[in-house]
CHARMM-style PDB file with segment names, atoms N, HN, CA, C and O in Angstrom:
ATOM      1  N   UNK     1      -5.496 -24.278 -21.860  1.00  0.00      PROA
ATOM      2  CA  UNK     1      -4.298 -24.343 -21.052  1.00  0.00      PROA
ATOM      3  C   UNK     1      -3.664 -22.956 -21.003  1.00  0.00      PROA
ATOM      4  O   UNK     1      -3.335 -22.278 -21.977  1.00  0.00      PROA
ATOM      5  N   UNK     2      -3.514 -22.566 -19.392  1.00  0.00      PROA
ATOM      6  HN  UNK     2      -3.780 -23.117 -18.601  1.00  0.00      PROA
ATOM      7  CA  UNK     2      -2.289 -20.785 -19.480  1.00  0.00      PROA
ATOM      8  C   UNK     2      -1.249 -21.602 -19.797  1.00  0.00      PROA
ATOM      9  O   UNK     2      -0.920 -22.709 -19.371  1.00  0.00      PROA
ATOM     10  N   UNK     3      -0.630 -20.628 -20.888  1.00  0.00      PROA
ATOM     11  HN  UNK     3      -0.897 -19.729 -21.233  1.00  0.00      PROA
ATOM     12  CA  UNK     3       0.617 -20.387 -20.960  1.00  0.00      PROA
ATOM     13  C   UNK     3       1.087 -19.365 -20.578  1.00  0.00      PROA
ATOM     14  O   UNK     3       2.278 -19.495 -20.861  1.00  0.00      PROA
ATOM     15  N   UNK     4       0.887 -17.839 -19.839  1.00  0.00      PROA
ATOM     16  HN  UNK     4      -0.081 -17.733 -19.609  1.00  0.00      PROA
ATOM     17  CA  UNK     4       1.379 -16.949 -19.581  1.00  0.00      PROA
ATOM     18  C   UNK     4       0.894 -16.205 -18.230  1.00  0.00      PROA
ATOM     19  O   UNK     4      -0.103 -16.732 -17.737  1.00  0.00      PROA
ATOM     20  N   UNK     5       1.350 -15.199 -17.605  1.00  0.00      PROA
ATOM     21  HN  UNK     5       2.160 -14.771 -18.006  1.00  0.00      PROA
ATOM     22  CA  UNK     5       0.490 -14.837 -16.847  1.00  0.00      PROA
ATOM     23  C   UNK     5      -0.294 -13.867 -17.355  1.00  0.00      PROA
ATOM     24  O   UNK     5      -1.364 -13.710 -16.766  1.00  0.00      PROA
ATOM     25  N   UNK     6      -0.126 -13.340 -18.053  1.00  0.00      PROA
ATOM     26  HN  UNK     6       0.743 -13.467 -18.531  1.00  0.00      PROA
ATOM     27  CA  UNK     6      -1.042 -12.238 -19.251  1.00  0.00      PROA
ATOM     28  C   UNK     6      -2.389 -13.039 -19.292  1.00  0.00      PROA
ATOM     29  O   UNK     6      -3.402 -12.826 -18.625  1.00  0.00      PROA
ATOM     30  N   UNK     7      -2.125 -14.181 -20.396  1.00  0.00      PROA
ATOM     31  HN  UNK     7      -1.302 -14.354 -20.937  1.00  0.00      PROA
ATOM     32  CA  UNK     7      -3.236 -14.584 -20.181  1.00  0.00      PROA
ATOM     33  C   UNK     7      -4.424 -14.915 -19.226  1.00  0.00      PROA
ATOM     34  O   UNK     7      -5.615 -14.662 -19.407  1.00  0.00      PROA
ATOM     35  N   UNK     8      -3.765 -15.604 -18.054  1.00  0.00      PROA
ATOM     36  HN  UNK     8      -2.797 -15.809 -17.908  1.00  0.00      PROA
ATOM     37  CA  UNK     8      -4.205 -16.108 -17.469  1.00  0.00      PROA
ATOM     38  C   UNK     8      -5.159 -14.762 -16.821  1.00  0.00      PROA
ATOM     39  O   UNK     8      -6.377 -14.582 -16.852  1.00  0.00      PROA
ATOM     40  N   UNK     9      -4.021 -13.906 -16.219  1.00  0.00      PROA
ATOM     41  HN  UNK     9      -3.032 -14.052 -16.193  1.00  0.00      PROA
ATOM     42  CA  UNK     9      -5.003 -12.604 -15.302  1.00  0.00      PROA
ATOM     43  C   UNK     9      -5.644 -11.570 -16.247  1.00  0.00      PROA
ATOM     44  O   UNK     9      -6.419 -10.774 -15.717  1.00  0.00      PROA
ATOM     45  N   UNK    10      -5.416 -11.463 -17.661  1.00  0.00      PROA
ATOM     46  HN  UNK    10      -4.786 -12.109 -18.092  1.00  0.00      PROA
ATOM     47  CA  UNK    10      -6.106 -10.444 -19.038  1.00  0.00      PROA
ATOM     48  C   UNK    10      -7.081 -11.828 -19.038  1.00  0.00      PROA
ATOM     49  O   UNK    10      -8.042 -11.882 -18.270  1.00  0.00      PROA
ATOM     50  N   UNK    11      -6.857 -12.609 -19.682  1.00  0.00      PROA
ATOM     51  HN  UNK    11      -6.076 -12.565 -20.306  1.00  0.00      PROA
ATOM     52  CA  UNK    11      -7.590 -13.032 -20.344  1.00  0.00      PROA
ATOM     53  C   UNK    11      -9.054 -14.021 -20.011  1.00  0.00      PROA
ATOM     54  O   UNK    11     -10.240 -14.028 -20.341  1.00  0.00      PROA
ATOM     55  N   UNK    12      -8.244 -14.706 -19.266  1.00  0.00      PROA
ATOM     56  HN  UNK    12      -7.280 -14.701 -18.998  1.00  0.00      PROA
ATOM     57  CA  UNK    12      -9.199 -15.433 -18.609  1.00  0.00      PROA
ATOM     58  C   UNK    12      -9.976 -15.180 -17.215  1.00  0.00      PROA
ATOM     59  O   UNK    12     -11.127 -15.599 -17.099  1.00  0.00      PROA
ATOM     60  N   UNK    13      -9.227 -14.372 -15.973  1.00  0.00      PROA
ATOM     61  HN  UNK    13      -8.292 -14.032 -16.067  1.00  0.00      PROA
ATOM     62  CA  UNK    13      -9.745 -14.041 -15.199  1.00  0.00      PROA
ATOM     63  C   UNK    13     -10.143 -12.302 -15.102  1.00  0.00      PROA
ATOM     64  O   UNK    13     -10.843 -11.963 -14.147  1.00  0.00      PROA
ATOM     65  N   UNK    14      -9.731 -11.329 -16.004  1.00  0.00      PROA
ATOM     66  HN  UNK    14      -9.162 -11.604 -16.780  1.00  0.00      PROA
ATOM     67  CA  UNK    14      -9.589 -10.121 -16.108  1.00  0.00      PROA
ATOM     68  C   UNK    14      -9.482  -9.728 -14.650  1.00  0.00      PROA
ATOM     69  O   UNK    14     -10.312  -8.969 -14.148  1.00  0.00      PROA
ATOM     70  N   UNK    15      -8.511 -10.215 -13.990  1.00  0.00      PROA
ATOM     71  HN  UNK    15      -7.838 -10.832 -14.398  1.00  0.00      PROA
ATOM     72  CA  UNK    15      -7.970  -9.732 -12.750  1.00  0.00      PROA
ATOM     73  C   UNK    15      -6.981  -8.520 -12.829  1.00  0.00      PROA
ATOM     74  O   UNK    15      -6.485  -7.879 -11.903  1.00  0.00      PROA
ATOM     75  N   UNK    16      -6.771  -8.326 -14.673  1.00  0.00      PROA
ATOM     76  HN  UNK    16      -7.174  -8.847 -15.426  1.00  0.00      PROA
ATOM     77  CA  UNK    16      -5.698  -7.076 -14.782  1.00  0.00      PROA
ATOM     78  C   UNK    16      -6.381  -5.835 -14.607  1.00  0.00      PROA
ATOM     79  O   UNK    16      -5.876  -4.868 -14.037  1.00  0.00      PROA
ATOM     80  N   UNK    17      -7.925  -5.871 -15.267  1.00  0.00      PROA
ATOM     81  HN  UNK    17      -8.335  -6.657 -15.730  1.00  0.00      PROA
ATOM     82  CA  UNK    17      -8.820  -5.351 -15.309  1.00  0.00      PROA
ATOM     83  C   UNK    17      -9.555  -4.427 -13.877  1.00  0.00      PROA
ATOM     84  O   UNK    17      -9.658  -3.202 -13.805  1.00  0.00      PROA
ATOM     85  N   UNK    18     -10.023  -5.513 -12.767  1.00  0.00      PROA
ATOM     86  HN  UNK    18      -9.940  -6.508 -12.825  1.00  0.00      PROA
ATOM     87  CA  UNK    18     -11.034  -5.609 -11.861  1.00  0.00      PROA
ATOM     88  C   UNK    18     -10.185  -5.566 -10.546  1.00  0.00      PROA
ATOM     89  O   UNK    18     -10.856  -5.132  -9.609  1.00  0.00      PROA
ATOM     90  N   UNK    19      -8.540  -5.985 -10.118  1.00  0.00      PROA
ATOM     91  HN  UNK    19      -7.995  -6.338 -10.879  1.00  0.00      PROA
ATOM     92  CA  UNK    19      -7.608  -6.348  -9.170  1.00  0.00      PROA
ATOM     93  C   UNK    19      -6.631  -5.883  -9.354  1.00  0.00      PROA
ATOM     94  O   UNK    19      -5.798  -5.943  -8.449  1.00  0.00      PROA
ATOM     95  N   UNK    20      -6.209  -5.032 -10.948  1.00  0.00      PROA
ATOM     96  HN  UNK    20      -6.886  -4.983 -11.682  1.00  0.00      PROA
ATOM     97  CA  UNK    20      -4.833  -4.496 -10.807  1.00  0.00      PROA
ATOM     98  C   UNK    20      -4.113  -4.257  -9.404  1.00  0.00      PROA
ATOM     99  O   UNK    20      -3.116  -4.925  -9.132  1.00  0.00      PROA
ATOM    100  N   UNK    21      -4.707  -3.132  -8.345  1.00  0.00      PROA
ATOM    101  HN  UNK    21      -5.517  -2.590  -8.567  1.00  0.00      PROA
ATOM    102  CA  UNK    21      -4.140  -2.256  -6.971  1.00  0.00      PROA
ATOM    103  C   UNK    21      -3.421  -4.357  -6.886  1.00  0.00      PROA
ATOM    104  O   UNK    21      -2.329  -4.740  -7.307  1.00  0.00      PROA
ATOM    105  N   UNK    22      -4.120  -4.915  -6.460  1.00  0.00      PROA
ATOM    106  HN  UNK    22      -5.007  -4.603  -6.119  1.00  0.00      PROA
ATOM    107  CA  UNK    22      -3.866  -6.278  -5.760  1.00  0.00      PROA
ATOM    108  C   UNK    22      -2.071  -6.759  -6.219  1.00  0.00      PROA
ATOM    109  O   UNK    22      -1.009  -6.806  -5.597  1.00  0.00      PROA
ATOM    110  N   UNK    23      -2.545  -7.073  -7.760  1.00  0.00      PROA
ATOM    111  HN  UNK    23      -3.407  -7.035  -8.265  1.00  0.00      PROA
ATOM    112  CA  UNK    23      -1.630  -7.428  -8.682  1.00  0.00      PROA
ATOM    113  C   UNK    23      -0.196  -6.847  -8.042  1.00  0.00      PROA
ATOM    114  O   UNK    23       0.627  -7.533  -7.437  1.00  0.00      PROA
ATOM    115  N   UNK    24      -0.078  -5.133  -8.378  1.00  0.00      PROA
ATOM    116  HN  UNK    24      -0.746  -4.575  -8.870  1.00  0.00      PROA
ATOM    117  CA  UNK    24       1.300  -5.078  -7.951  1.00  0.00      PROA
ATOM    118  C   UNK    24       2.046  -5.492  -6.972  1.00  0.00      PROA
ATOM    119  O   UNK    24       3.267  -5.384  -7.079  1.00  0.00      PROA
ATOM    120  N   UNK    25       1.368  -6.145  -5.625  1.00  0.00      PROA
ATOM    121  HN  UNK    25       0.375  -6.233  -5.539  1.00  0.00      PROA
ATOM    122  CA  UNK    25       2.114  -6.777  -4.934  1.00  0.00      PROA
ATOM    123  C   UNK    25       2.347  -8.236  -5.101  1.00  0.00      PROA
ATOM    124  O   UNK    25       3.163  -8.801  -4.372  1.00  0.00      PROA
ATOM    125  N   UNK    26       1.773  -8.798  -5.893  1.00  0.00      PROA
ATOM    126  HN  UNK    26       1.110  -8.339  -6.486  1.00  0.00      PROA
ATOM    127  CA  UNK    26       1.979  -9.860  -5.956  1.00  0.00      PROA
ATOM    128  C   UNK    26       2.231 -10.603  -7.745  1.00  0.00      PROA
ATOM    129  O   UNK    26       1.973 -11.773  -8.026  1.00  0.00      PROA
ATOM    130  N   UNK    27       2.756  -9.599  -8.688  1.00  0.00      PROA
ATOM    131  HN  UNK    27       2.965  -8.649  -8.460  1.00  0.00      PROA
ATOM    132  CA  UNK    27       2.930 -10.002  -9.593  1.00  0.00      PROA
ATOM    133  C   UNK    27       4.580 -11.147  -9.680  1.00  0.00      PROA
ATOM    134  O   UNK    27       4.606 -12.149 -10.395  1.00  0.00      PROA
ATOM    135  N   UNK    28       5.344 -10.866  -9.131  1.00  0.00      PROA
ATOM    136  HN  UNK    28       5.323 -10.052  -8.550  1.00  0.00      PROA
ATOM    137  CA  UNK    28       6.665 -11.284  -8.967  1.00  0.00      PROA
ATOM    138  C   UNK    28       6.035 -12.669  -8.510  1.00  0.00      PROA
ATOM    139  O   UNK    28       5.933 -13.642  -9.257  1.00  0.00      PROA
ATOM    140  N   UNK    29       5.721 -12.637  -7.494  1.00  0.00      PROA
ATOM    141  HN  UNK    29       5.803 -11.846  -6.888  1.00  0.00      PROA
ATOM    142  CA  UNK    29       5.532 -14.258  -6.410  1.00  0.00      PROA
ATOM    143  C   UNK    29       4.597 -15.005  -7.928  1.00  0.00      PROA
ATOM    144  O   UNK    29       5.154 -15.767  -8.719  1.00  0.00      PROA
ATOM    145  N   UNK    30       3.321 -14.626  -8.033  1.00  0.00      PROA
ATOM    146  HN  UNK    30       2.868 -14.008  -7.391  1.00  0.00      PROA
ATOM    147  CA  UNK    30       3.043 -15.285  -9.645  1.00  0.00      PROA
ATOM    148  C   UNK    30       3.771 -15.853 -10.429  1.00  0.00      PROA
ATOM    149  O   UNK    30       3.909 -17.076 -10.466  1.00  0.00      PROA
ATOM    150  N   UNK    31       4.181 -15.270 -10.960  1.00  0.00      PROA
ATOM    151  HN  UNK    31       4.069 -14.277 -10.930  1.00  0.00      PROA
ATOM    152  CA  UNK    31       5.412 -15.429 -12.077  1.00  0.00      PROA
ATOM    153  C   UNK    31       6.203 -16.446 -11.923  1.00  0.00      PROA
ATOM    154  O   UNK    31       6.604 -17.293 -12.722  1.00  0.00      PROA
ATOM    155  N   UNK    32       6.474 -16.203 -10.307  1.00  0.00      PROA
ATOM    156  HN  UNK    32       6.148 -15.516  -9.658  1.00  0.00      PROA
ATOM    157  CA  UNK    32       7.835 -17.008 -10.315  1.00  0.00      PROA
ATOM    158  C   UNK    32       7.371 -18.564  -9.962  1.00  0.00      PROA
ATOM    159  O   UNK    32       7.985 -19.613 -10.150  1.00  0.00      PROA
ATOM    160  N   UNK    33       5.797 -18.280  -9.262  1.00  0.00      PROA
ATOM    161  HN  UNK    33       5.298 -17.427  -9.109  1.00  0.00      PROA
ATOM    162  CA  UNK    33       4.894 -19.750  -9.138  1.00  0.00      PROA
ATOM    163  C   UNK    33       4.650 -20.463 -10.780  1.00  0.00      PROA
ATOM    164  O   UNK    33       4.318 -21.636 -10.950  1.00  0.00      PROA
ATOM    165  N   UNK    34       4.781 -19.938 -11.368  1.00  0.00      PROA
ATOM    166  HN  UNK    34       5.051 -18.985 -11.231  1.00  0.00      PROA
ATOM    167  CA  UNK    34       3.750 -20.361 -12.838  1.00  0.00      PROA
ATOM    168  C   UNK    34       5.659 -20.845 -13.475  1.00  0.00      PROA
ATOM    169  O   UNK    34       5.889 -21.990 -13.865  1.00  0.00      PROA
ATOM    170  N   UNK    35       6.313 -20.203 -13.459  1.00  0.00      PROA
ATOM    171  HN  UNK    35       6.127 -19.273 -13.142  1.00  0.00      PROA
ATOM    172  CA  UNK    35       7.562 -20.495 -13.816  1.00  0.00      PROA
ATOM    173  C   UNK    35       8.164 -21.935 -13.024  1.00  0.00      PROA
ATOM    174  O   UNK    35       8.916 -22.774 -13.519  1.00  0.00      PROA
ATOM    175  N   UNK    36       7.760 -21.926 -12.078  1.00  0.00      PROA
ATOM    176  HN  UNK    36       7.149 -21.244 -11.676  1.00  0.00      PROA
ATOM    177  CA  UNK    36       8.393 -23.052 -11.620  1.00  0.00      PROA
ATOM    178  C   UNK    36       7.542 -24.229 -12.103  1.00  0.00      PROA
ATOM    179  O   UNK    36       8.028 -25.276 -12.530  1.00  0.00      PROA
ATOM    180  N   UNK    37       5.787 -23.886 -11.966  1.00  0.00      PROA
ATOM    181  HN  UNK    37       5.393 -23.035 -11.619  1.00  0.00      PROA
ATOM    182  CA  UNK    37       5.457 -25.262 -12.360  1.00  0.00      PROA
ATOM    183  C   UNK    37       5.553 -25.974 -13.940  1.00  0.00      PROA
ATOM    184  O   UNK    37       5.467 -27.105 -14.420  1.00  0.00      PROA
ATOM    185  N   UNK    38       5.783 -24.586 -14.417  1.00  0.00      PROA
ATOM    186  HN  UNK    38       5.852 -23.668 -14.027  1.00  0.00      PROA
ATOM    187  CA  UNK    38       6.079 -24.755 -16.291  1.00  0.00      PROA
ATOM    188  C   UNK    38       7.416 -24.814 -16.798  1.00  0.00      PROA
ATOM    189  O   UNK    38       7.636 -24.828 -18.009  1.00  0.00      PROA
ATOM    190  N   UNK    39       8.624 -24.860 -15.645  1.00  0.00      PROA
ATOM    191  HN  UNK    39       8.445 -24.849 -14.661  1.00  0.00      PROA
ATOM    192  CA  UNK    39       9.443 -25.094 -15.749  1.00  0.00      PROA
ATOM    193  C   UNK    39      10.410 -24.216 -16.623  1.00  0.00      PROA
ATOM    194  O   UNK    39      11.556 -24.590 -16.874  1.00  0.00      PROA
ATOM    195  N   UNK    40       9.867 -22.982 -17.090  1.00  0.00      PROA
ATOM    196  HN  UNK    40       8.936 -22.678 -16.886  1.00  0.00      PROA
ATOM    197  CA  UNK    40      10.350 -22.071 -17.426  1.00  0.00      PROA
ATOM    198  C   UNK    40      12.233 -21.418 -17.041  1.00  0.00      PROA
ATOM    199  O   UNK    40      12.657 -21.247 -15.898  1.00  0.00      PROA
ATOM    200  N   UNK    41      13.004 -21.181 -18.263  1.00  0.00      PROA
ATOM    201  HN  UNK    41      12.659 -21.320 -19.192  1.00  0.00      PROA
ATOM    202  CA  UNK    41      14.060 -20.736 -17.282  1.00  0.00      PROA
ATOM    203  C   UNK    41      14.480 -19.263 -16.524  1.00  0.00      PROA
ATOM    204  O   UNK    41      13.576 -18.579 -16.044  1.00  0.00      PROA
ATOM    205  N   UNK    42      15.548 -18.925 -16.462  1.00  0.00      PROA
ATOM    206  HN  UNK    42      16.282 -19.480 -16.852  1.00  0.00      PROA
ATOM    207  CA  UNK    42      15.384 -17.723 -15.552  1.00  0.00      PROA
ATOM    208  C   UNK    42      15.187 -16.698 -16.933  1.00  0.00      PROA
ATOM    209  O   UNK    42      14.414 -15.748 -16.813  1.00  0.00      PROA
ATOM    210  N   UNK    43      15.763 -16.870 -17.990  1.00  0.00      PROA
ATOM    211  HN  UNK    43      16.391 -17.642 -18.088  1.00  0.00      PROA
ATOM    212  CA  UNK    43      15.126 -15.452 -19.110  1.00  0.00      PROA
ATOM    213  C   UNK    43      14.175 -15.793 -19.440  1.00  0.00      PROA
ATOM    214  O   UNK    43      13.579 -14.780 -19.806  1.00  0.00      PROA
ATOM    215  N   UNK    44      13.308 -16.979 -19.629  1.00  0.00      PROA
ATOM    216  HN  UNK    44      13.792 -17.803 -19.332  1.00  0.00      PROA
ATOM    217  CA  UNK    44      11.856 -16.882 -19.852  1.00  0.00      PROA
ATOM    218  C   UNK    44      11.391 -16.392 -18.775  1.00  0.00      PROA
ATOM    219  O   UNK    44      10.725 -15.483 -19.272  1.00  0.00      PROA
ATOM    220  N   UNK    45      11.201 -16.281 -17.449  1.00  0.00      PROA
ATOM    221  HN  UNK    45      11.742 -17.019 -17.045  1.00  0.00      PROA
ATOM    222  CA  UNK    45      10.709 -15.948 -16.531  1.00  0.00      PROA
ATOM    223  C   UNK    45      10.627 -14.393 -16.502  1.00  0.00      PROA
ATOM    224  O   UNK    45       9.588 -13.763 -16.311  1.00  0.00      PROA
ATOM    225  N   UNK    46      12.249 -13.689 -16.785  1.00  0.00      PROA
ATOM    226  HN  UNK    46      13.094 -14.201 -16.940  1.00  0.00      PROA
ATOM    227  CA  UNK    46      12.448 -12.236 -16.941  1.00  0.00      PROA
ATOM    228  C   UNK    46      11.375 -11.460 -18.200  1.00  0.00      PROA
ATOM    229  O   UNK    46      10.918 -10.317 -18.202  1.00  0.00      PROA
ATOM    230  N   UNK    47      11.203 -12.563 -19.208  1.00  0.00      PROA
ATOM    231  HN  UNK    47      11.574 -13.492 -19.207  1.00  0.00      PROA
ATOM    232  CA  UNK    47      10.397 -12.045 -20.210  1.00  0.00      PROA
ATOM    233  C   UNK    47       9.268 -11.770 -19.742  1.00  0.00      PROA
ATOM    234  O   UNK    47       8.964 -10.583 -19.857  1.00  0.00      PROA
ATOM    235  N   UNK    48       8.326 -12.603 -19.122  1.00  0.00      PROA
ATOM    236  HN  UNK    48       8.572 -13.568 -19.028  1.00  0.00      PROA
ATOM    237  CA  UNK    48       7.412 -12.960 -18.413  1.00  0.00      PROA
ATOM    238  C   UNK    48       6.830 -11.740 -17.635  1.00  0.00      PROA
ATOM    239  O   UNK    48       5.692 -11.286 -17.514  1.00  0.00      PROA
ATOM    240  N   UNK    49       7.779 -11.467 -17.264  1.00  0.00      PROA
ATOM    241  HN  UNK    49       8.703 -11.836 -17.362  1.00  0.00      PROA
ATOM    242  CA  UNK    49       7.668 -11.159 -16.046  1.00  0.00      PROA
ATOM    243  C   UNK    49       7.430  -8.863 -16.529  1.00  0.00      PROA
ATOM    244  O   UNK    49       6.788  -7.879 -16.159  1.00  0.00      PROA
ATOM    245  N   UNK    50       8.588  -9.316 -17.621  1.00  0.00      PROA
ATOM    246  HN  UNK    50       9.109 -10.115 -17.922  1.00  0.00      PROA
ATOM    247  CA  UNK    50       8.387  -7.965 -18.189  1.00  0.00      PROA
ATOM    248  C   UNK    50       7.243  -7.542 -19.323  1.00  0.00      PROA
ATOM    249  O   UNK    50       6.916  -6.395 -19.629  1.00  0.00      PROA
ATOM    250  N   UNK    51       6.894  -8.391 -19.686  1.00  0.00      PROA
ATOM    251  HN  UNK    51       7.160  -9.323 -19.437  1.00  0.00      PROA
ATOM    252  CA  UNK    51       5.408  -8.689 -20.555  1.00  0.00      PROA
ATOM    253  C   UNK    51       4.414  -8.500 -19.432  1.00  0.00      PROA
ATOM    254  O   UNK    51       3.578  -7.602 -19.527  1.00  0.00      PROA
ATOM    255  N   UNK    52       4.463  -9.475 -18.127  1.00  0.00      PROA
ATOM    256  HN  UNK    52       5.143 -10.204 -18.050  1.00  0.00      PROA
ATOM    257  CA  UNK    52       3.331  -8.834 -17.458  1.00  0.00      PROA
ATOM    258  C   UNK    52       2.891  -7.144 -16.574  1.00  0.00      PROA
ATOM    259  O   UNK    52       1.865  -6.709 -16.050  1.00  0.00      PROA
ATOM    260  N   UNK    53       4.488  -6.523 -16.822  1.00  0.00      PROA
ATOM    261  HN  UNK    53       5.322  -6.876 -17.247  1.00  0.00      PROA
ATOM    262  CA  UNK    53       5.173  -5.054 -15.686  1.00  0.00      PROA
ATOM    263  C   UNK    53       4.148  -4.192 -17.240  1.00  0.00      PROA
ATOM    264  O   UNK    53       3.261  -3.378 -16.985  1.00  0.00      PROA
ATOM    265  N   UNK    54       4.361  -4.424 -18.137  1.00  0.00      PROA
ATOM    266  HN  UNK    54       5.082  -5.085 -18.344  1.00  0.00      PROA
ATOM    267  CA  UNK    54       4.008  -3.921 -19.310  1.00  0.00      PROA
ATOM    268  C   UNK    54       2.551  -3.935 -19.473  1.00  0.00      PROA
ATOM    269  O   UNK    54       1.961  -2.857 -19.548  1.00  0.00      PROA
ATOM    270  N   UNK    55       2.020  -4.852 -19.524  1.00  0.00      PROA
ATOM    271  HN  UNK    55       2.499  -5.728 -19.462  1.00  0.00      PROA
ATOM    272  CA  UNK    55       0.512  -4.983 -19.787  1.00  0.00      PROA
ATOM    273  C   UNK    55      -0.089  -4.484 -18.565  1.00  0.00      PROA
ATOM    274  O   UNK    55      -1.033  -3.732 -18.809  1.00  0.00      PROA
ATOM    275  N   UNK    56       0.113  -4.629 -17.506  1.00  0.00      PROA
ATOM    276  HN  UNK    56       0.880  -5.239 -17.308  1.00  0.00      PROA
ATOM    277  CA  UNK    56      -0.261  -3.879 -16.428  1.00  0.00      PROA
ATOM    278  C   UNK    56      -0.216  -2.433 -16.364  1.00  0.00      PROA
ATOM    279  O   UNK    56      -1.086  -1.916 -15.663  1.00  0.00      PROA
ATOM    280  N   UNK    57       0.483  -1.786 -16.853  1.00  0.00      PROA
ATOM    281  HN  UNK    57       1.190  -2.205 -17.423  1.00  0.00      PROA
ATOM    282  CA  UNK    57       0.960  -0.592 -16.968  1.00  0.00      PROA
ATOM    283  C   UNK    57       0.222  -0.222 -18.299  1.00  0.00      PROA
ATOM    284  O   UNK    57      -0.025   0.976 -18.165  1.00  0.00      PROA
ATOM    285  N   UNK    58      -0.245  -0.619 -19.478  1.00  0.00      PROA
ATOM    286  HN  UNK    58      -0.044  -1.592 -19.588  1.00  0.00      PROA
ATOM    287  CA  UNK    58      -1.140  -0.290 -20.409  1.00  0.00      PROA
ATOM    288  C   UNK    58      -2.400  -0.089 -19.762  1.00  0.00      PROA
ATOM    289  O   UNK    58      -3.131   0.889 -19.917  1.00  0.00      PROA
ATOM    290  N   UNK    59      -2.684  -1.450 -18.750  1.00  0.00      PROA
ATOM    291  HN  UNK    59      -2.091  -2.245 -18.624  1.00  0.00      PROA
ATOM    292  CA  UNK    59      -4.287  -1.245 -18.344  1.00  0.00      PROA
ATOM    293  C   UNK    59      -4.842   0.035 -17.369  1.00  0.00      PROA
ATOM    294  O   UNK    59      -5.971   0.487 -17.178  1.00  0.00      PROA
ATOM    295  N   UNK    60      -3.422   0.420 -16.814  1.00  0.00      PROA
ATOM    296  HN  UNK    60      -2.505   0.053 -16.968  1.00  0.00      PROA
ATOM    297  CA  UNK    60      -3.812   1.208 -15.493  1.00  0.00      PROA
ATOM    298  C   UNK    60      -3.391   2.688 -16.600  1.00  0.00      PROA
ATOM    299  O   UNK    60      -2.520   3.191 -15.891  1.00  0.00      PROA
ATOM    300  N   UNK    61      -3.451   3.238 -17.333  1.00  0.00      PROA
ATOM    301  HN  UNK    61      -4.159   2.829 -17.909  1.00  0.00      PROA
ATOM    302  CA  UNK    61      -3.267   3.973 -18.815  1.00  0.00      PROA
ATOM    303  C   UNK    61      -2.265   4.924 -17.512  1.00  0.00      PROA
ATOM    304  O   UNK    61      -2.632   5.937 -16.917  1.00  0.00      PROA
ATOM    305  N   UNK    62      -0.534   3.953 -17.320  1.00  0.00      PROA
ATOM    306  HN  UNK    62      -0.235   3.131 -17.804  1.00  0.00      PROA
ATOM    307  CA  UNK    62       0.416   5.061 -16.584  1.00  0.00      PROA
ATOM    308  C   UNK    62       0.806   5.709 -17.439  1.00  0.00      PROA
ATOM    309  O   UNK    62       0.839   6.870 -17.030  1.00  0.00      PROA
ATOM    310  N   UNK    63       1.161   5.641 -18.500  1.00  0.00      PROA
ATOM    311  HN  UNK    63       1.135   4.698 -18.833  1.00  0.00      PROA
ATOM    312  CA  UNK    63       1.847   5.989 -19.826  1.00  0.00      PROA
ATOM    313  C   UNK    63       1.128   7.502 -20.014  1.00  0.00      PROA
ATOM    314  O   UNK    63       1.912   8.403 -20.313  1.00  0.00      PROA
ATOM    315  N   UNK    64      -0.449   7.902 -19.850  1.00  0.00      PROA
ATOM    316  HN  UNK    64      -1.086   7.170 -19.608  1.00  0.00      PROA
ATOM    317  CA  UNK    64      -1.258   8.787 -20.066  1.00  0.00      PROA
ATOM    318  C   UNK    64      -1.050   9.622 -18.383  1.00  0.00      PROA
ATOM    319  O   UNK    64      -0.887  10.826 -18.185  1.00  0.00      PROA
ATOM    320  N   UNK    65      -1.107   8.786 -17.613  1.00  0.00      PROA
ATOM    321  HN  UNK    65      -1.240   7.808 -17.774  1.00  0.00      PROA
ATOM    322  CA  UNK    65      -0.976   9.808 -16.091  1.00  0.00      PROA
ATOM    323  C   UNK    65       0.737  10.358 -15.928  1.00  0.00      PROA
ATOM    324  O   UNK    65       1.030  11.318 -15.215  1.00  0.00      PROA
ATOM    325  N   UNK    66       1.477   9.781 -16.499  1.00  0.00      PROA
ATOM    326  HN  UNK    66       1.238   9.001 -17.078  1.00  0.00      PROA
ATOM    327  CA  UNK    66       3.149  10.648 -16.596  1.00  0.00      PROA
ATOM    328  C   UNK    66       3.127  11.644 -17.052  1.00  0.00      PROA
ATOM    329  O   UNK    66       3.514  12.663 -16.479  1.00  0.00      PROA
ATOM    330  N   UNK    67       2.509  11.575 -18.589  1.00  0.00      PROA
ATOM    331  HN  UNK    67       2.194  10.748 -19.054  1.00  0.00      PROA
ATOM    332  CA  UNK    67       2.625  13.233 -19.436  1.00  0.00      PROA
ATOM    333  C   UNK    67       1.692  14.229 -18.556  1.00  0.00      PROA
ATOM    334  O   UNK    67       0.470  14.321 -18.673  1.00  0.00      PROA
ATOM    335  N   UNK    68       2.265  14.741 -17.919  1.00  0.00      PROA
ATOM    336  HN  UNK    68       3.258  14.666 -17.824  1.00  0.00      PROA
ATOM    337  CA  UNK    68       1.312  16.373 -17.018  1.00  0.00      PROA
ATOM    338  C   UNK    68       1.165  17.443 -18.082  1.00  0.00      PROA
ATOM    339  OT1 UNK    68       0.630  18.517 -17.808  1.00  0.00      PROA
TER     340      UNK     68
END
């Protein structure tokens, strides 16, 4: 069973991996789909949502392309 969207796009589909470019447009609309059907509230959702801005941003190594 997902419980997160981490999981779901890391783990199980490695869409963070193989679809990141995709992802950033459509990480919000996700979130807020998986939140509604899990009934999540609006700060679980913000967590969510910032756990997934985060792990995305590890995979695409921005943290390493900022420091010039």
């Amino acid at each position: 069973m997902v419980l997160s969207p981490v999981d779901y796009l890391l783990r199980r589909t490695n869409n963070i991996f193989f679809h990141a470019d995709e992802l950033s447009f459509k990480q919000e609309a996700f979130v807020d789909e998986m939140a509604r059907v899990l009934g999540w509230s609006k700060e679980e959702t913000a967590a969510k949502q910032a756990e997934l801005k985060q792990t995305l941003e590890q995979a695409q190594l921005t943290y390493l392309k900022q420091k010039s």
